[in-house]
C-alpha positions as a Markdown table, in Angstrom:
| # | Residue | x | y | z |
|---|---|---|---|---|
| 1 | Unk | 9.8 | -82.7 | -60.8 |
| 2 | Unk | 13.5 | -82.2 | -62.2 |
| 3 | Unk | 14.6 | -85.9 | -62.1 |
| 4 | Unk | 14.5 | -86.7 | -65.8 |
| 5 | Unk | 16.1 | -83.4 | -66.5 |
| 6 | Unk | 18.7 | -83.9 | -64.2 |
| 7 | Unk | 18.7 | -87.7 | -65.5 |
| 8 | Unk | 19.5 | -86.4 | -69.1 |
| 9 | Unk | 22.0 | -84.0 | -67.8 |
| 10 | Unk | 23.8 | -86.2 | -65.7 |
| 11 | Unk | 23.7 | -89.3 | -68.2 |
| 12 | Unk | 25.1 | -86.8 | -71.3 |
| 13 | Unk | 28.2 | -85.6 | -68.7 |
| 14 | Unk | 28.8 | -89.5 | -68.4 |
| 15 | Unk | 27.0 | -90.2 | -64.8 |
| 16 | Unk | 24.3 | -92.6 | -65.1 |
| 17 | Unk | 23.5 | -93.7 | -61.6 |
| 18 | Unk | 24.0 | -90.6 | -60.1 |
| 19 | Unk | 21.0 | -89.8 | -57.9 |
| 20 | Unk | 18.6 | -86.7 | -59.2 |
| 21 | Unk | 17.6 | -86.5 | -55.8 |
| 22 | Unk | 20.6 | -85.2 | -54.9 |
| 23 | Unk | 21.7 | -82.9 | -57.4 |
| 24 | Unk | 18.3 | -81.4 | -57.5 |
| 25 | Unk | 19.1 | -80.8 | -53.5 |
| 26 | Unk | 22.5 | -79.0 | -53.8 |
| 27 | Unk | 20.8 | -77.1 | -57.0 |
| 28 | Unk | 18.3 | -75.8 | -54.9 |
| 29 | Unk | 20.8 | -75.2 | -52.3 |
| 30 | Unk | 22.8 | -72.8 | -54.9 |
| 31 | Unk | 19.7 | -71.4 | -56.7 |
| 32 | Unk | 16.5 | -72.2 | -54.5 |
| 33 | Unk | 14.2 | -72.1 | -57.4 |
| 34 | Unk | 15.4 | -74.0 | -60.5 |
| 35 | Unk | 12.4 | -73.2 | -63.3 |
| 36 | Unk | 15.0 | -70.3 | -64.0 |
| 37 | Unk | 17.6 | -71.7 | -65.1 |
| 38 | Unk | 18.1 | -73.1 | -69.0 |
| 39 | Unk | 20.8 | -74.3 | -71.6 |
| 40 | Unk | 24.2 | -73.5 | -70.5 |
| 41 | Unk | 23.6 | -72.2 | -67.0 |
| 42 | Unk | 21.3 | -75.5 | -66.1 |
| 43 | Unk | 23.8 | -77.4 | -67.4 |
| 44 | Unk | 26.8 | -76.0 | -65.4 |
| 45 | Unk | 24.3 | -76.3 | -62.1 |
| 46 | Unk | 23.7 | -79.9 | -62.7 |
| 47 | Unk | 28.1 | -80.2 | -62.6 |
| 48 | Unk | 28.6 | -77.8 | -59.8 |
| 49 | Unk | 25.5 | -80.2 | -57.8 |
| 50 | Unk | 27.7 | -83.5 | -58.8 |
| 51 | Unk | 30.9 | -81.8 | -57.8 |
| 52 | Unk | 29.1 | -81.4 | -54.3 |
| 53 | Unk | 27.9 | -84.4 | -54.2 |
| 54 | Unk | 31.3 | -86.2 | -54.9 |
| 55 | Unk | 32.9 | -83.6 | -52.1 |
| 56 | Unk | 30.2 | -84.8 | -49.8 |
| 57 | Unk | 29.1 | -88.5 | -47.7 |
| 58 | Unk | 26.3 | -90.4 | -48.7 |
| 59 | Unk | 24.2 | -89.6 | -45.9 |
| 60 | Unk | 25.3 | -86.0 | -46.0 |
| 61 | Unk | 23.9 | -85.9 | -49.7 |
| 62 | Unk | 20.5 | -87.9 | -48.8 |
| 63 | Unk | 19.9 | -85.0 | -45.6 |
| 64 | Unk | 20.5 | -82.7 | -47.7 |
| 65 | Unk | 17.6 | -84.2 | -50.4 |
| 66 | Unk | 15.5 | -85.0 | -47.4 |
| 67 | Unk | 15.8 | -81.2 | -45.7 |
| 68 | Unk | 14.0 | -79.9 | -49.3 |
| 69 | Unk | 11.0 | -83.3 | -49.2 |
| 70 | Unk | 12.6 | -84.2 | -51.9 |
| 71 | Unk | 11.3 | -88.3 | -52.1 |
| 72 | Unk | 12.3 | -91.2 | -53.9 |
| 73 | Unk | 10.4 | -91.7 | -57.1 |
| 74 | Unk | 8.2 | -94.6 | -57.3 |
């Protein structure tokens, strides 16, 4: 539901490639509920989520994604 947001975000901080999946996981992780959270604040969530995701392993980012059902889009 937050992938293209996220996608934006992460593409204007100079991150294309970076998996939404992911970010959206440690966001929710920090926040639970995202519909909250807007200009400044969403975009200092999506940084602290790739931060995470840099400080983390590759499967340890995709169980996190995985632990909320969040699923590859099609």
């Amino acid at each position: 539901m937050y992938s293209k947001l996220i996608r934006e975000t992460v593409a204007k901080m100079g991150r294309i490639g970076a998996n939404p999946r992911h970010a959206e996981a440690w966001m929710r992780l920090e926040y639970g509920t995202l519909d909250h959270l807007g200009g400044p604040t969403w975009d200092r969530a999506v940084r602290e989520a790739i931060a995470c995701m840099d400080a983390s392993t590759a499967d340890d980012n995709e169980n996190l994604a995985k632990s909320y059902c969040l699923k590859e889009s099609k």
